[in-house]
C-alpha positions in Angstrom: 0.0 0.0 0.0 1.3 3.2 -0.9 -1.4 5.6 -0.6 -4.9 6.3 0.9 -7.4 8.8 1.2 -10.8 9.4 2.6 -14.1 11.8 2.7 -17.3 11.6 3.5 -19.9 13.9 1.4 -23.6 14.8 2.2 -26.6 13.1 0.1 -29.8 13.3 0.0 -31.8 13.1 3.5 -29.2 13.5 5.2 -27.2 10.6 5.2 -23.9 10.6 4.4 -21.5 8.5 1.9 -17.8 7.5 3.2 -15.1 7.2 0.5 -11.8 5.7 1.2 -9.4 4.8 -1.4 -5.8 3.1 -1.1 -3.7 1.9 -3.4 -2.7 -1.7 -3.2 0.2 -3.5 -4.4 -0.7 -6.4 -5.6 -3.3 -7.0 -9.1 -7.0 -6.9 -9.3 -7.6 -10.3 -9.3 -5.6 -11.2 -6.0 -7.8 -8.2 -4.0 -10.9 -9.6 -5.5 -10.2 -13.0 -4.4 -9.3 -11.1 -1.0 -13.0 -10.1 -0.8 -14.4 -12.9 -2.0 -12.6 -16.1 -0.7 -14.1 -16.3 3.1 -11.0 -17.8 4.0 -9.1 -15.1 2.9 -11.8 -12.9 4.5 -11.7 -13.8 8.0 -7.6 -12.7 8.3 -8.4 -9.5 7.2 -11.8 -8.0 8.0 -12.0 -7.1 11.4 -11.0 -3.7 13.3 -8.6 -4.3 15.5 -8.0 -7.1 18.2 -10.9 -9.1 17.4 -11.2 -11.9 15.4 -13.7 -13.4 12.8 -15.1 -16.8 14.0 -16.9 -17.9 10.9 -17.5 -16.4 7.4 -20.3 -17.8 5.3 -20.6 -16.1 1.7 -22.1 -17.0 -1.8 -20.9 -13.9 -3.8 -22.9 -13.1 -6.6 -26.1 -11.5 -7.6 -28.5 -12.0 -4.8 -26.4 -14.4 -2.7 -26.3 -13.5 0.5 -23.3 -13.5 3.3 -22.8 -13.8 6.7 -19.3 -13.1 9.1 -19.8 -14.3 13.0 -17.0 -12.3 14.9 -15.8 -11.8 18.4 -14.8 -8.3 20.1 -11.3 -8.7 22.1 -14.1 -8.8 25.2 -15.4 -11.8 24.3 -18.7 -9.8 22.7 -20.4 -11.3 19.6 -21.0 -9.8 16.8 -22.4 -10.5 13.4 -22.3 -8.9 9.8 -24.6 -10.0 7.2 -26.6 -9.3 3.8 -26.6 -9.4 0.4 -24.7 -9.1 -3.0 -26.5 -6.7 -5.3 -23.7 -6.7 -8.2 -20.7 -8.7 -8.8 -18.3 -8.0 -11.8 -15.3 -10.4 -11.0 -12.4 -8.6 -10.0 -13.9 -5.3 -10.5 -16.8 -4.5 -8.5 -18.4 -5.9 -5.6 -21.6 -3.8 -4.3 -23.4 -5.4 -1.1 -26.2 -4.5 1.8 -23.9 -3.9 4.7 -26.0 -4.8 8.3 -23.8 -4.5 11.9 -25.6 -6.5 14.9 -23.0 -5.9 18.0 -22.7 -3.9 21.5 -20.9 -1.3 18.9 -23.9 1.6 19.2 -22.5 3.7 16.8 -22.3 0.8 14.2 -25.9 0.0 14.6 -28.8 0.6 12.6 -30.6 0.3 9.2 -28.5 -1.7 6.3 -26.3 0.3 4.7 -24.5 -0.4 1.3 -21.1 -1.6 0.6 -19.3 -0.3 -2.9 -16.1 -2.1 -4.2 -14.4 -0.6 -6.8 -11.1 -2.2 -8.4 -9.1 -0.3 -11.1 -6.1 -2.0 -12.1 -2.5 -0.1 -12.2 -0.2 -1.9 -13.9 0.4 -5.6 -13.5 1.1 -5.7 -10.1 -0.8 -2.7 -8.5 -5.1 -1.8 -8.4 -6.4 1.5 -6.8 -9.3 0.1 -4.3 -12.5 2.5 -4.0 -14.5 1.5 -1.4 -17.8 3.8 -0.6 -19.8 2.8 2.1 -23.4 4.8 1.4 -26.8 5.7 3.6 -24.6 5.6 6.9 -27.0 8.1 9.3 -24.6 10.8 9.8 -21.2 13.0 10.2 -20.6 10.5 13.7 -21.8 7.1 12.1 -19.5 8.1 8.7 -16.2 8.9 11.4 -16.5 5.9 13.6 -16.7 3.5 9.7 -14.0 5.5 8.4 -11.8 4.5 11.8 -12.8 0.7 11.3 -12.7 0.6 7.5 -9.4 1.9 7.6 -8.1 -0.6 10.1 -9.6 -3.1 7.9 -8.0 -1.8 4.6 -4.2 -1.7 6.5 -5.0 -5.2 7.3 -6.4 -6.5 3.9 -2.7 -4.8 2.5 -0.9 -6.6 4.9 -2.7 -10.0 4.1 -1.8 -8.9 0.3 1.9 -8.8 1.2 4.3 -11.5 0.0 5.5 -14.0 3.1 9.0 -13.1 4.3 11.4 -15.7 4.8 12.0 -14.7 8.9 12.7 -17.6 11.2 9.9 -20.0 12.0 9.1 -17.9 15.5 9.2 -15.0 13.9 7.1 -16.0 11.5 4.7 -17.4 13.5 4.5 -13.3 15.4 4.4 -11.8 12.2 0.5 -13.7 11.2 -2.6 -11.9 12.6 -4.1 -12.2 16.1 -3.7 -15.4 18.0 -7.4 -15.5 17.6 -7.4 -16.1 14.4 -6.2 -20.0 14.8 -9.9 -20.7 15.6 -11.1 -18.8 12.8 -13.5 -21.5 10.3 -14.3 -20.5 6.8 -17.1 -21.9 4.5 -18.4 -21.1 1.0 -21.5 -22.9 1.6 -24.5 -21.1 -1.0 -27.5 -19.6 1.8 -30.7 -19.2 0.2 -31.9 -15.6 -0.6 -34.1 -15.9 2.5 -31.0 -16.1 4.6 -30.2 -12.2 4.0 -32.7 -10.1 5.9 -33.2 -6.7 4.0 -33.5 -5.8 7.8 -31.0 -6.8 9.9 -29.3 -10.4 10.7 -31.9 -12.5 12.8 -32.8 -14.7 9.6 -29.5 -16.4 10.2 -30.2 -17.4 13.8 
């Protein structure tokens, strides 16, 4: 990664749209596969010390997707909806529902814009817009946690280094992650609530 930026602009009825973009180095195809692979997914998106416990995804039109996570408290949490467009390694748009003890993360489904413009063979310039979020506190608090997410989706993007085995093992994400569990399993349309998450329990 070798450059970022975000802003977050006004729309209509007052919800706001947060933009971030980075440039990644490594090609279009490898960051798409970063989004859409769940067990590529669960080393990289989630803010922080926590950890994703289980992702569950059928990417493309209609599909519908599901991430179980764990706060470093030990709180649940659980992110979930719906692919609206897939363009393979281009464009991935997706509802975008948080059900957690974060407050400022809660509330109606948002939506989730990929955007993946190559740069050369080896490098892409990642848009992502994150749309209808309530307001100027909910866009700041997403922009902290998407950006978190974004340094750790470059890091997962990075080649391995050849470091000793223990140091190795210090460089990988959170102990947590050992326990993480993946699964492309296809969940009928009926498991994305257009409303919030309880379909899935």
């Amino acid at each position: 990664m070798t450059g970022s930026g975000a802003h977050g602009t006004e729309n209509g009825g007052g919800s706001v749209s947060l933009v971030l973009v980075r440039r990644l180095n490594a090609p279009a195809g490898l960051v798409f596969s970063a989004w859409t692979d769940p067990k590529w997914l669960v080393r990289w998106l989630v803010p922080g010390a926590g950890a994703l416990r289980e992702a569950v995804i059928d990417p493309r039109p209609g599909g519908a997707y599901r991430l179980d996570g764990v706060d470093p408290d030990g709180t649940a949490y659980q992110l979930c909806g719906s692919y609206i467009e897939i363009v393979p390694e281009r464009r991935i748009v997706a509802s975008w529902c948080y059900e957690g003890a974060a407050g400022g993360l809660r509330g109606p489904p948002t939506r989730i814009e990929v955007d993946l413009r190559p740069l050369g063979v080896d490098a892409c310039e990642l848009t992502l817009t994150h749309g209808a979020l309530s307001g100027e506190e909910a866009a700041s608090l997403h922009r902290t946690v998407w950006t978190i997410c974004l340094d750790r989706l470059a890091w997962s993007l990075a080649p391995p280094r050849t470091n000793p085995p223990s140091a190795r093992r210090s460089a990988r994400s959170p102990n947590s992650m050992a326990t993480s569990t993946a699964s492309c399993r296809k969940p009928s349309t009926a498991d994305a609530s257009p409303t919030g998450c309880a379909s899935w329990r």
